[in-house]
Gaussian input, Z-matrix of N, CA and C with variables (Angstrom, degrees):
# hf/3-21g

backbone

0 1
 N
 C     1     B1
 C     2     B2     1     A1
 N     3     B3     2     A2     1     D1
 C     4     B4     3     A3     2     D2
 C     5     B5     4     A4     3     D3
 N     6     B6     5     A5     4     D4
 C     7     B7     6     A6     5     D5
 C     8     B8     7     A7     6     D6
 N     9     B9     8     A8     7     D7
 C    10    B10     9     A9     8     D8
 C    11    B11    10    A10     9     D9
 N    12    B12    11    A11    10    D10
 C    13    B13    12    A12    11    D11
 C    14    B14    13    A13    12    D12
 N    15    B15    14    A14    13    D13
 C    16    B16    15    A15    14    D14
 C    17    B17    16    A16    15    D15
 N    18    B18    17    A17    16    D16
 C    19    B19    18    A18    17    D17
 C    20    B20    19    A19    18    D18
 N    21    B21    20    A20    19    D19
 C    22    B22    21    A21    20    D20
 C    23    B23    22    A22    21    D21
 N    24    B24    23    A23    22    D22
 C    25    B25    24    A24    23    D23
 C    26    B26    25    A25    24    D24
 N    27    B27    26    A26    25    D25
 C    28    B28    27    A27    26    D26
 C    29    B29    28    A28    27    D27
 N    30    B30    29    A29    28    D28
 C    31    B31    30    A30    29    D29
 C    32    B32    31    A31    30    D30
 N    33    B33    32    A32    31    D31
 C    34    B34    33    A33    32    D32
 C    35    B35    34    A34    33    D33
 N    36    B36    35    A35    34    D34
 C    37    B37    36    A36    35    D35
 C    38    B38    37    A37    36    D36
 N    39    B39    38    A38    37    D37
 C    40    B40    39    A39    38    D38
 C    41    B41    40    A40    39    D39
 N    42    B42    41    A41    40    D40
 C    43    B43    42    A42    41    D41
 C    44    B44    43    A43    42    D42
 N    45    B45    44    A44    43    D43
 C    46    B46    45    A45    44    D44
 C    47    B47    46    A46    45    D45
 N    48    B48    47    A47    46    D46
 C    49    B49    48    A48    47    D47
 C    50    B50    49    A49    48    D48
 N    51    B51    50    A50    49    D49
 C    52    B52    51    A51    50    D50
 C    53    B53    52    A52    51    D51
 N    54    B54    53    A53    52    D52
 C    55    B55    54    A54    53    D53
 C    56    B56    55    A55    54    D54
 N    57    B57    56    A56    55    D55
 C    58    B58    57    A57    56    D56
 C    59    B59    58    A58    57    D57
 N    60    B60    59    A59    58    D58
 C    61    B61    60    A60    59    D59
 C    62    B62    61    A61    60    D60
 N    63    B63    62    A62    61    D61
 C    64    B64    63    A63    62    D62
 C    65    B65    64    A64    63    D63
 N    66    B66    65    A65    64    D64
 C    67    B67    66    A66    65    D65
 C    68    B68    67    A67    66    D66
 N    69    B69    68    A68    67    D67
 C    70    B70    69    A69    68    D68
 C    71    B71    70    A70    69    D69
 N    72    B72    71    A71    70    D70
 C    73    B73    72    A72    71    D71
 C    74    B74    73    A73    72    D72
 N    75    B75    74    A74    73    D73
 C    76    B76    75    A75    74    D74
 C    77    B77    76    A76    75    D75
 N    78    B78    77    A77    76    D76
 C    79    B79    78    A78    77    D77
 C    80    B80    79    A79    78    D78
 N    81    B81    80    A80    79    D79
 C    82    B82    81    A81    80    D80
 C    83    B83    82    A82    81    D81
 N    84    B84    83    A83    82    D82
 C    85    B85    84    A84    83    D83
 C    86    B86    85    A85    84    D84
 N    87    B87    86    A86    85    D85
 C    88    B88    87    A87    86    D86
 C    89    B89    88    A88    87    D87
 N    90    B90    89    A89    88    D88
 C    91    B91    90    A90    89    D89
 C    92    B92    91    A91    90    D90
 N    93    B93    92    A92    91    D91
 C    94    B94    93    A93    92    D92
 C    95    B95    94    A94    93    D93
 N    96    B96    95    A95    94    D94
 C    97    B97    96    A96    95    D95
 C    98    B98    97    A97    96    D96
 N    99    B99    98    A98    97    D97
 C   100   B100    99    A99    98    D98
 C   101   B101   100   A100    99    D99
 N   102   B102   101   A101   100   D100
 C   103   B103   102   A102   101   D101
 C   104   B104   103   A103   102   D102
 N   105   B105   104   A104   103   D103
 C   106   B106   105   A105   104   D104
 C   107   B107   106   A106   105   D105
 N   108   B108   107   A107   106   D106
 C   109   B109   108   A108   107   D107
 C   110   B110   109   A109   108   D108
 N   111   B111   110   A110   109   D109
 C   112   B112   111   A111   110   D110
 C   113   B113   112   A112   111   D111
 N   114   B114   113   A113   112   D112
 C   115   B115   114   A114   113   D113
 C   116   B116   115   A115   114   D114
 N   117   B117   116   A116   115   D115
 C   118   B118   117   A117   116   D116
 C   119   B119   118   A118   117   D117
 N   120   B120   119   A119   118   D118
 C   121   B121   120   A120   119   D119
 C   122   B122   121   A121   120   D120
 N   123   B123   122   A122   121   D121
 C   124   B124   123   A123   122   D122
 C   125   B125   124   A124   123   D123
 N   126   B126   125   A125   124   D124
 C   127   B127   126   A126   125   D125
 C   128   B128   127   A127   126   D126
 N   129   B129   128   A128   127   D127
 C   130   B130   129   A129   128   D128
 C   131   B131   130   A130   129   D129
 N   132   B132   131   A131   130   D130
 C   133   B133   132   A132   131   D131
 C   134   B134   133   A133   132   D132
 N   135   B135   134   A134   133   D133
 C   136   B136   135   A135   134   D134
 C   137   B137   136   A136   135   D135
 N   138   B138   137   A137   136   D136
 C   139   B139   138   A138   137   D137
 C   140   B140   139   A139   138   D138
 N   141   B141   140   A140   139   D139
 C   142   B142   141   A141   140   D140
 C   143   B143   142   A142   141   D141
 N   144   B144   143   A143   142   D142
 C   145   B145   144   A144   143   D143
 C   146   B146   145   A145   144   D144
 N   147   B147   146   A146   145   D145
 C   148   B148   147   A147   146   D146
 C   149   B149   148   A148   147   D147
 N   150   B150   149   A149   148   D148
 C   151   B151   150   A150   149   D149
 C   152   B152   151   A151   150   D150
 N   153   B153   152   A152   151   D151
 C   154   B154   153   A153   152   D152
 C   155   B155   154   A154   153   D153
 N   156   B156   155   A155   154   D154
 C   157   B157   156   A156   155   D155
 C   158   B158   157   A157   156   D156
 N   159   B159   158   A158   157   D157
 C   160   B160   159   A159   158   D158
 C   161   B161   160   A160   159   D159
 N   162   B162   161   A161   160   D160
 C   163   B163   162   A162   161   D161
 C   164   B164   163   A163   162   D162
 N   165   B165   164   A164   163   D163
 C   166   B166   165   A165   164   D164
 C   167   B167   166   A166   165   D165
 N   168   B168   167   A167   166   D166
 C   169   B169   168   A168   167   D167
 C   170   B170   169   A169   168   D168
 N   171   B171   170   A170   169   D169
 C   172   B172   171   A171   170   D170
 C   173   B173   172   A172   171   D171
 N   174   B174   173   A173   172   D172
 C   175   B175   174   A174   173   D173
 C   176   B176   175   A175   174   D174
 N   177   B177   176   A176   175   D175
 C   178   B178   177   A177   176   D176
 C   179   B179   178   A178   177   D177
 N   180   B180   179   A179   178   D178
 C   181   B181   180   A180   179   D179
 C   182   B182   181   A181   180   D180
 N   183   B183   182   A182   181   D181
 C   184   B184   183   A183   182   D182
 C   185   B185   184   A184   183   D183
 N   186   B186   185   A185   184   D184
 C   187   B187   186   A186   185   D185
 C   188   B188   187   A187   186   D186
 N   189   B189   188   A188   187   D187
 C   190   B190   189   A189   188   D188
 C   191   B191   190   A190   189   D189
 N   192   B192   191   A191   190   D190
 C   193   B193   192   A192   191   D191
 C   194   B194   193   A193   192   D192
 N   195   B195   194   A194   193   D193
 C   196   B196   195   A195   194   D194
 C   197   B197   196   A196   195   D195
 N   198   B198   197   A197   196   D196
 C   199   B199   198   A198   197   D197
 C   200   B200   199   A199   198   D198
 N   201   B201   200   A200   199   D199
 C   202   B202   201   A201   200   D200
 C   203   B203   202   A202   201   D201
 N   204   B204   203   A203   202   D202
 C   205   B205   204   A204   203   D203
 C   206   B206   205   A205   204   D204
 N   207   B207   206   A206   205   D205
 C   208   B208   207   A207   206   D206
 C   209   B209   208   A208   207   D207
 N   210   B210   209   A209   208   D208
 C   211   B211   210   A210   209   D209
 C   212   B212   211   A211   210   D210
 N   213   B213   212   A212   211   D211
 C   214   B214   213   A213   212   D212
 C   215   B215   214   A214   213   D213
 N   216   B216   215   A215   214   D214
 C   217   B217   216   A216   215   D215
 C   218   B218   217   A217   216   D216
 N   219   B219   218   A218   217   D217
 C   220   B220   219   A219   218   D218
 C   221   B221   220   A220   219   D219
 N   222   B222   221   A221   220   D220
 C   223   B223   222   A222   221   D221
 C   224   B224   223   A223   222   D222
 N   225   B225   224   A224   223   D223
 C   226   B226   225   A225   224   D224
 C   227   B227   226   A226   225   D225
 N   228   B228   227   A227   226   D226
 C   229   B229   228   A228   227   D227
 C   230   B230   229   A229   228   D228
 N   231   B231   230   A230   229   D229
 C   232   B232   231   A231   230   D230
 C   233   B233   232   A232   231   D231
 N   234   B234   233   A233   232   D232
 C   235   B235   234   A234   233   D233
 C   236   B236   235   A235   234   D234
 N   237   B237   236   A236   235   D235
 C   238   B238   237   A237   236   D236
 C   239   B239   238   A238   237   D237
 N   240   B240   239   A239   238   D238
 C   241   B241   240   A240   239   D239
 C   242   B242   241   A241   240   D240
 N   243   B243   242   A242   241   D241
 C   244   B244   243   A243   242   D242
 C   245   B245   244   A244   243   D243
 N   246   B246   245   A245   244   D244
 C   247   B247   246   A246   245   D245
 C   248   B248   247   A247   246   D246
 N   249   B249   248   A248   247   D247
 C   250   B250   249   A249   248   D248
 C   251   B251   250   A250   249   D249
 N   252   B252   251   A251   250   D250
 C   253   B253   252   A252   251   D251
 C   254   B254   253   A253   252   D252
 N   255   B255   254   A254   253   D253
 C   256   B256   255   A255   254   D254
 C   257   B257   256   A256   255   D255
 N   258   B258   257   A257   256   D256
 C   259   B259   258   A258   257   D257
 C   260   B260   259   A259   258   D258
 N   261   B261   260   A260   259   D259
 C   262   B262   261   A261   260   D260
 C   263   B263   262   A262   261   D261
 N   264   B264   263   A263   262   D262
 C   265   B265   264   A264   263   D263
 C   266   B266   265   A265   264   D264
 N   267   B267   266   A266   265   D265
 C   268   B268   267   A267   266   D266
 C   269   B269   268   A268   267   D267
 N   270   B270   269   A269   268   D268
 C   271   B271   270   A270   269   D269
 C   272   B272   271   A271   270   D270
 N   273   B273   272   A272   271   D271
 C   274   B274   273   A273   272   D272
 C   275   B275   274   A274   273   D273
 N   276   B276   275   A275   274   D274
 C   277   B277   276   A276   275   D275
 C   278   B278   277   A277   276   D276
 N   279   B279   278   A278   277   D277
 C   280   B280   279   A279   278   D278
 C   281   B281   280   A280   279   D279
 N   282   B282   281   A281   280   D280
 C   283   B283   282   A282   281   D281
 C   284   B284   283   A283   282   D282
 N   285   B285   284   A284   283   D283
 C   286   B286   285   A285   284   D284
 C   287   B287   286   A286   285   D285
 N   288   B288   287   A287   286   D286
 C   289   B289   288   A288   287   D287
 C   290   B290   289   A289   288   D288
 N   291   B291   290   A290   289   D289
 C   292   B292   291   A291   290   D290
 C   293   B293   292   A292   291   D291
 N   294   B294   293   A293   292   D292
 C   295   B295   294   A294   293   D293
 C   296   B296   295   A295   294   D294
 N   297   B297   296   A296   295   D295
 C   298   B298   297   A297   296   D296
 C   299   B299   298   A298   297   D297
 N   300   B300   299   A299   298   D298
 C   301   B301   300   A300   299   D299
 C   302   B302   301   A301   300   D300
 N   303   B303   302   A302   301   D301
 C   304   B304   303   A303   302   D302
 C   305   B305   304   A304   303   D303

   B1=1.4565
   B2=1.5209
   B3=1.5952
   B4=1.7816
   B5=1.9005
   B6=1.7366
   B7=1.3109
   B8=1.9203
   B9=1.3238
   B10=1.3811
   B11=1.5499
   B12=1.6183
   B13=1.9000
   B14=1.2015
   B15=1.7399
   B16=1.6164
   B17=2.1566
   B18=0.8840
   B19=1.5188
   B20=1.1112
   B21=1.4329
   B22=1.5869
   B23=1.2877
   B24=1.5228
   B25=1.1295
   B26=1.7104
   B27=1.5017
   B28=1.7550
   B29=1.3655
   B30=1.7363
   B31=1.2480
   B32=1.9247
   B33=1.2687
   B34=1.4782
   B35=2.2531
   B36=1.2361
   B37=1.4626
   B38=1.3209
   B39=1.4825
   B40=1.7008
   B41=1.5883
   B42=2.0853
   B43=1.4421
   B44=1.6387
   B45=1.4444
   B46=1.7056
   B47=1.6445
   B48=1.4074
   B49=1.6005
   B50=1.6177
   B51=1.0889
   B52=1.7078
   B53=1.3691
   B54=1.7809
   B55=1.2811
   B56=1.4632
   B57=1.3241
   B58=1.4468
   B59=1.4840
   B60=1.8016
   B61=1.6136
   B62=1.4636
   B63=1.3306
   B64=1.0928
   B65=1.3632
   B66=1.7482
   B67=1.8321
   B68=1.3973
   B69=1.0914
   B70=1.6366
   B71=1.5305
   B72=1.4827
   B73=1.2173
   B74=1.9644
   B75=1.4366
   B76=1.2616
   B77=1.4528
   B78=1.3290
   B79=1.3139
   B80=1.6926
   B81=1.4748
   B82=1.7212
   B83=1.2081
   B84=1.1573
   B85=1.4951
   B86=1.7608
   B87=1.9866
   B88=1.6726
   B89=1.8511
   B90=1.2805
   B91=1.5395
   B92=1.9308
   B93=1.3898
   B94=1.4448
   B95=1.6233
   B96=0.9555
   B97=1.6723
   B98=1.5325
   B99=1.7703
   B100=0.9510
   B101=1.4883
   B102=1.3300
   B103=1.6011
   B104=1.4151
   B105=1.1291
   B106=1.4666
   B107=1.3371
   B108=1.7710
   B109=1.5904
   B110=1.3479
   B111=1.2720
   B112=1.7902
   B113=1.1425
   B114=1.5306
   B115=1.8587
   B116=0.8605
   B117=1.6847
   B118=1.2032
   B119=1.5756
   B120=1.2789
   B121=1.4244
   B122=1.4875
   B123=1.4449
   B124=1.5086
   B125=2.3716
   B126=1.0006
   B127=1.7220
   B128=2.0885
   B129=1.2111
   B130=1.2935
   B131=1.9067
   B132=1.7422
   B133=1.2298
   B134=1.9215
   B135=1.1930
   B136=1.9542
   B137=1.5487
   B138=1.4898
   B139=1.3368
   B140=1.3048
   B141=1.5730
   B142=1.9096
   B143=1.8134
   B144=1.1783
   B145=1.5532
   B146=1.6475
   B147=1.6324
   B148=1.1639
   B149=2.3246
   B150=1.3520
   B151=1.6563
   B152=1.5751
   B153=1.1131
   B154=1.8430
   B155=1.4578
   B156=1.3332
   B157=1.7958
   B158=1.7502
   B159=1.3723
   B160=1.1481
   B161=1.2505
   B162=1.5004
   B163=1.1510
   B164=1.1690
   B165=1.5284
   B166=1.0935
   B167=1.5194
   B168=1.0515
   B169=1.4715
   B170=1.7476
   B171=1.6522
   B172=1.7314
   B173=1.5494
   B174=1.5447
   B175=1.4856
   B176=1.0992
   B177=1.2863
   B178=1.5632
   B179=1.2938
   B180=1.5819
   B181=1.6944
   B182=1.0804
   B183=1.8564
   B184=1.8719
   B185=2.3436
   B186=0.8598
   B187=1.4896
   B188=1.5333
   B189=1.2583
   B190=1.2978
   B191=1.7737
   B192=1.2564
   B193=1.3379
   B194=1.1366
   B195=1.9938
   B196=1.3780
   B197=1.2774
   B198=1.1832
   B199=1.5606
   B200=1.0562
   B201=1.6576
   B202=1.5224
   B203=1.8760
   B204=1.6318
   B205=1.4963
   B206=1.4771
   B207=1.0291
   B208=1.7178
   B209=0.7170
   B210=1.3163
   B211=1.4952
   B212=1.7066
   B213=2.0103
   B214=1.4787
   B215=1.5562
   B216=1.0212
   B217=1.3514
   B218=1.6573
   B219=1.2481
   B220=2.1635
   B221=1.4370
   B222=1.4669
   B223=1.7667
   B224=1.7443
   B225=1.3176
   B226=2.3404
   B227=1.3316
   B228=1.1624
   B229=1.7127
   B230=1.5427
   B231=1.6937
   B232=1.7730
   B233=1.6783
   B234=1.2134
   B235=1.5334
   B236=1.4233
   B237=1.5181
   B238=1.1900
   B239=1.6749
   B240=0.7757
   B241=1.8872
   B242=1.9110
   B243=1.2774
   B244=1.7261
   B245=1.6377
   B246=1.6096
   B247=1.4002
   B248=1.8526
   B249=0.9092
   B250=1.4873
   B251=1.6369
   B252=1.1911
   B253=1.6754
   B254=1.6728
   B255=1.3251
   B256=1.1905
   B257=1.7447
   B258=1.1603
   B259=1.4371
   B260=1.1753
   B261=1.1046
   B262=1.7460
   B263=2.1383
   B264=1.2040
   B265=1.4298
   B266=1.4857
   B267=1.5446
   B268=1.6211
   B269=1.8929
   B270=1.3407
   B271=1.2578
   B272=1.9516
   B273=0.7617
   B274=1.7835
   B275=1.6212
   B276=1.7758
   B277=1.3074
   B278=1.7020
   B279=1.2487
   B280=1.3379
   B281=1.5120
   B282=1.2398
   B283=1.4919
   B284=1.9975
   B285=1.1331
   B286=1.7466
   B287=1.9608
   B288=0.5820
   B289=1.8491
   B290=1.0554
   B291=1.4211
   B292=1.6870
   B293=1.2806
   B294=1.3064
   B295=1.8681
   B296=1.3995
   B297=1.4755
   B298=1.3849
   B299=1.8637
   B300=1.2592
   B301=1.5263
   B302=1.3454
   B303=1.1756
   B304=1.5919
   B305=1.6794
   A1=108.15
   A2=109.36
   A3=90.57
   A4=101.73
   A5=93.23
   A6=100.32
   A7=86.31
   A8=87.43
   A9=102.35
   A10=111.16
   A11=98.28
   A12=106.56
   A13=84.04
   A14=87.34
   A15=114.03
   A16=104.06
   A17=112.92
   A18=117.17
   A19=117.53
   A20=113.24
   A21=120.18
   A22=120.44
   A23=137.98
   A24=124.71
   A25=117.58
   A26=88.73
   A27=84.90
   A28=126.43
   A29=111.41
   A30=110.64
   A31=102.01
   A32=98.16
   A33=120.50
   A34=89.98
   A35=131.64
   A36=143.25
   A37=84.78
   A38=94.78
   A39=107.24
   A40=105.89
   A41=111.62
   A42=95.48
   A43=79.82
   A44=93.06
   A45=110.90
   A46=111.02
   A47=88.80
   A48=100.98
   A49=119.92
   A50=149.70
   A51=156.38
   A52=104.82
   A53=117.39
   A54=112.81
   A55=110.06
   A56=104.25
   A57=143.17
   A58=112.48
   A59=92.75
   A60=104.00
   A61=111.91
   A62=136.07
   A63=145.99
   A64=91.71
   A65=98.28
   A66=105.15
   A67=108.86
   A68=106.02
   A69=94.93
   A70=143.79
   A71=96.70
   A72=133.39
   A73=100.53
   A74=119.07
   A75=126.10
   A76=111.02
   A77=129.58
   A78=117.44
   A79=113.86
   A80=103.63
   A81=107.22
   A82=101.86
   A83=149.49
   A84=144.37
   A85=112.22
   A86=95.52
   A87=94.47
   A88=105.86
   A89=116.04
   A90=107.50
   A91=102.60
   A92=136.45
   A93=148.51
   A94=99.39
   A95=127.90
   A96=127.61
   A97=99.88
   A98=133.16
   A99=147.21
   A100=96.56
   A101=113.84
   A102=112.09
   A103=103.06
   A104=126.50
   A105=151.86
   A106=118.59
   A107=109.46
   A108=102.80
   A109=100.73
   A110=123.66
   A111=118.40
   A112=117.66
   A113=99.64
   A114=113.74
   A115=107.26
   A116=140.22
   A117=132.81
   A118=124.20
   A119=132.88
   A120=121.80
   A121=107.33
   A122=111.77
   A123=100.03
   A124=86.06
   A125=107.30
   A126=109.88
   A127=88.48
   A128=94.08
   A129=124.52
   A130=116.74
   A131=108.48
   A132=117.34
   A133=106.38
   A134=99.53
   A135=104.99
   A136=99.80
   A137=96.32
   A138=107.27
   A139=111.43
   A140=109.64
   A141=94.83
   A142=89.17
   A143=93.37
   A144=109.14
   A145=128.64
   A146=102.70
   A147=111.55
   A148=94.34
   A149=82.01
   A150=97.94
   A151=107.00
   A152=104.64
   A153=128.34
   A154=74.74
   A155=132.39
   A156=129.80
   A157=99.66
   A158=105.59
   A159=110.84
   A160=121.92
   A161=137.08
   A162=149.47
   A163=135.89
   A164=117.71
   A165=131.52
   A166=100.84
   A167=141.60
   A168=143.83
   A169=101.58
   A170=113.12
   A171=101.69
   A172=117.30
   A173=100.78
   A174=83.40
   A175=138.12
   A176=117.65
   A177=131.25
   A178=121.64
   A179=116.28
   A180=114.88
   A181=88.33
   A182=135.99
   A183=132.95
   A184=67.91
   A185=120.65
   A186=120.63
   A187=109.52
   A188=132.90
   A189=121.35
   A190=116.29
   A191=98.83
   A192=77.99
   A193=166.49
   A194=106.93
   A195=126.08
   A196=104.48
   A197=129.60
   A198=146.42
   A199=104.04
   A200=95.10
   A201=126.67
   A202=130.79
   A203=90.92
   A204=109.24
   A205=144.68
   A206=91.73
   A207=116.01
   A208=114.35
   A209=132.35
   A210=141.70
   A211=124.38
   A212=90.24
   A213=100.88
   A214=98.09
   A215=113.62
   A216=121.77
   A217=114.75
   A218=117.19
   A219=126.84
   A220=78.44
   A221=84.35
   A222=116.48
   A223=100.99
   A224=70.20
   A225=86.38
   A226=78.83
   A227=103.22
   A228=136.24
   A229=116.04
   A230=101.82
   A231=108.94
   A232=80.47
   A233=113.99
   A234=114.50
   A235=135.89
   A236=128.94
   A237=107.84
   A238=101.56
   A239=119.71
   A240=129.46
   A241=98.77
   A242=92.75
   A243=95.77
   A244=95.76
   A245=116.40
   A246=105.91
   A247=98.04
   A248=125.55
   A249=124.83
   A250=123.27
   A251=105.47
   A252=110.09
   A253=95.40
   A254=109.57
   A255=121.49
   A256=114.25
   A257=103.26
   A258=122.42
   A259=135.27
   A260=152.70
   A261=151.87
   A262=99.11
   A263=105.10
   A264=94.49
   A265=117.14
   A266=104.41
   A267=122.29
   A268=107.75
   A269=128.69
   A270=116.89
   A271=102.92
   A272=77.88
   A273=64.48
   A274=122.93
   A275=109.93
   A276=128.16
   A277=84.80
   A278=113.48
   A279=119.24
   A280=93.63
   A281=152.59
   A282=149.10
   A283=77.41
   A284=93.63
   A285=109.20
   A286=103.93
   A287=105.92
   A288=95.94
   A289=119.50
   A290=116.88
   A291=109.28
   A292=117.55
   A293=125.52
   A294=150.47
   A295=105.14
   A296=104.07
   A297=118.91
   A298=106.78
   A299=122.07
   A300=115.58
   A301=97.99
   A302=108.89
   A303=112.93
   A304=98.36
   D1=108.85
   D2=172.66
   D3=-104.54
   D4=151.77
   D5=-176.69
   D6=-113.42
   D7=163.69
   D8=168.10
   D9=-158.41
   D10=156.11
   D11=-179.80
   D12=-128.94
   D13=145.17
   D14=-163.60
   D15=-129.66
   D16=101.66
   D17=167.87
   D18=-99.43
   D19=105.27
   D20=168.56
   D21=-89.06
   D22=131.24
   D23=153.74
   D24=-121.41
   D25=124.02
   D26=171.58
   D27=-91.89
   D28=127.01
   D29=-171.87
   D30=-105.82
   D31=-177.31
   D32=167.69
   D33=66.84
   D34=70.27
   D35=-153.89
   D36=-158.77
   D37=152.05
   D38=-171.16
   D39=-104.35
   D40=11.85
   D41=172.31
   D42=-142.75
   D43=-173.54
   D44=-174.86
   D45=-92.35
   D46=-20.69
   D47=-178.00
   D48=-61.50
   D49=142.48
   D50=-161.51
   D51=-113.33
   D52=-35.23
   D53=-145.87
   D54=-28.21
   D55=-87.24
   D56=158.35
   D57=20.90
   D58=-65.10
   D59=-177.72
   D60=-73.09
   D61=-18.14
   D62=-151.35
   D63=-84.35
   D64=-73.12
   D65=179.79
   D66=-36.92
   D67=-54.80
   D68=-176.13
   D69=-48.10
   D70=-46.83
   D71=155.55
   D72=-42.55
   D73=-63.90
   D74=179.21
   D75=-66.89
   D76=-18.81
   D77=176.52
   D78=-99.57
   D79=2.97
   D80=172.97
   D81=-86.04
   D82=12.59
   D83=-151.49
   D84=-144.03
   D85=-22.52
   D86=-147.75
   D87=-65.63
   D88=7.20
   D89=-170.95
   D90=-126.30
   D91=13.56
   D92=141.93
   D93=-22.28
   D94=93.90
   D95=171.76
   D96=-68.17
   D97=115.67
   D98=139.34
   D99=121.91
   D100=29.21
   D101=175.59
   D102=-112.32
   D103=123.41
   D104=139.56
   D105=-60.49
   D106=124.48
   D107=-179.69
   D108=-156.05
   D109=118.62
   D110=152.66
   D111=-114.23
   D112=150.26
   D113=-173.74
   D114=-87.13
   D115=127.54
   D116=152.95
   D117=-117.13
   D118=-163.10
   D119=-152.04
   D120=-89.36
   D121=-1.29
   D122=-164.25
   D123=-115.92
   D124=-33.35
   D125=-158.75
   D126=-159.60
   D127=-174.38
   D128=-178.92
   D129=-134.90
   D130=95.67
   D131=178.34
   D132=-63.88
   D133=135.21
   D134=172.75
   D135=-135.64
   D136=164.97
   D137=-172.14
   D138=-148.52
   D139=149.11
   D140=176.96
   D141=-175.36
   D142=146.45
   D143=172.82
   D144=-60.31
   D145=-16.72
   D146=-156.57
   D147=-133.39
   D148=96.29
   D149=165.19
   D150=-8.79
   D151=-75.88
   D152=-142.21
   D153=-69.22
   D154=-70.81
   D155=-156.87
   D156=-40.40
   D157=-54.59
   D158=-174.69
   D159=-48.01
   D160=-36.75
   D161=142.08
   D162=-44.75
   D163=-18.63
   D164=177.35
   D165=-104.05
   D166=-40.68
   D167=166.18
   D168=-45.80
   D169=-56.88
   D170=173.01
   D171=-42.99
   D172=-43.20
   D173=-175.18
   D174=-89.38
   D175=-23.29
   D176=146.58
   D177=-33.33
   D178=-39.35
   D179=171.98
   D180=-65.68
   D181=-74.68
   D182=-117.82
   D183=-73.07
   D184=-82.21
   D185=-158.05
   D186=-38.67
   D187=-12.62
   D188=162.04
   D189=-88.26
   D190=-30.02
   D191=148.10
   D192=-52.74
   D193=-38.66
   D194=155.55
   D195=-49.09
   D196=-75.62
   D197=146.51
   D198=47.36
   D199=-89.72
   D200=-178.15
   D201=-73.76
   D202=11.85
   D203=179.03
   D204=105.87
   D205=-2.07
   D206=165.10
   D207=-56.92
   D208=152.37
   D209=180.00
   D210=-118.40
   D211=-6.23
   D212=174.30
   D213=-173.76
   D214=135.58
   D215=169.63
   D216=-102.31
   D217=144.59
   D218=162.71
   D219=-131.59
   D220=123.83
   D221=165.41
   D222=-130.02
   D223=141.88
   D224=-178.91
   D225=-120.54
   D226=133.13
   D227=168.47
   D228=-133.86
   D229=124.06
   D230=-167.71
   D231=-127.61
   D232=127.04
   D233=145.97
   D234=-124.07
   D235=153.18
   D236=-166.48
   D237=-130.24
   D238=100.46
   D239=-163.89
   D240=-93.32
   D241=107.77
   D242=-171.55
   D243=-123.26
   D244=115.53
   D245=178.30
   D246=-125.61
   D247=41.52
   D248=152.20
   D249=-109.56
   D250=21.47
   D251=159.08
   D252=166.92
   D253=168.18
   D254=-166.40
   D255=-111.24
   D256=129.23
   D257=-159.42
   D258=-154.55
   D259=138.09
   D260=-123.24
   D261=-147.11
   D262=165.20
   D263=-173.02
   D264=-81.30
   D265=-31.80
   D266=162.49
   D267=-48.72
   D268=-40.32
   D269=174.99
   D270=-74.30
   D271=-27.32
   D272=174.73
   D273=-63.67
   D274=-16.74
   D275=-147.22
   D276=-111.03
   D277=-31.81
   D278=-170.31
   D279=-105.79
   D280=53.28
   D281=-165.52
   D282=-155.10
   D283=-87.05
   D284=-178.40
   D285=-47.81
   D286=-1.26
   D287=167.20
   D288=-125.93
   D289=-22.50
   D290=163.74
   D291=-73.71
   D292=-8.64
   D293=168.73
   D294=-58.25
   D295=-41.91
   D296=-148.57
   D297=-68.56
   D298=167.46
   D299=-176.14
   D300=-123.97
   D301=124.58
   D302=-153.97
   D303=-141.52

């Protein structure tokens, strides 16, 4: 299962605000059969069994961005491609807190 986090920022925009591009970015993707994705405040974690989809989901976001009016996108892309057992990004979240000393 590789997961990956995806940070887009659109530059050369006549406000500071992202929302916009983000949704968009999130509504090029919303029908990917077997993709997992939550937004959070810094990027948007996705997930998928299959490498290549996953790659194709990056680019479908950075190009909906142009899309939606940008004139340049900086995207930070982290991926983590784990094929010796099968695993979701939430078990990673639940791996690191049962660790935790609470």
């Amino acid at each position: 299962m590789a997961v990956a986090e995806l940070t887009l920022v659109p530059i050369g925009t006549n406000t500071t605000s992202v929302s916009k591009y983000i949704a968009n970015a999130l509504d090029s993707i919303g029908e990917i059969k077997g993709l997992t994705y939550e937004l959070n405040p810094m990027g948007t974690v996705i997930s998928h069994s299959d490498l290549s989809v996953l790659y194709d989901v990056i680019r479908r976001m950075q190009e909906s961005v142009f899309e939606a009016g940008a004139n340049r996108v900086y995207s930070v892309i982290k991926i983590d491609d784990r094929r010796d057992k099968n695993y979701t990004f939430k078990d990673k979240v639940k791996s690191v807190n049962e660790k935790r000393r609470n």
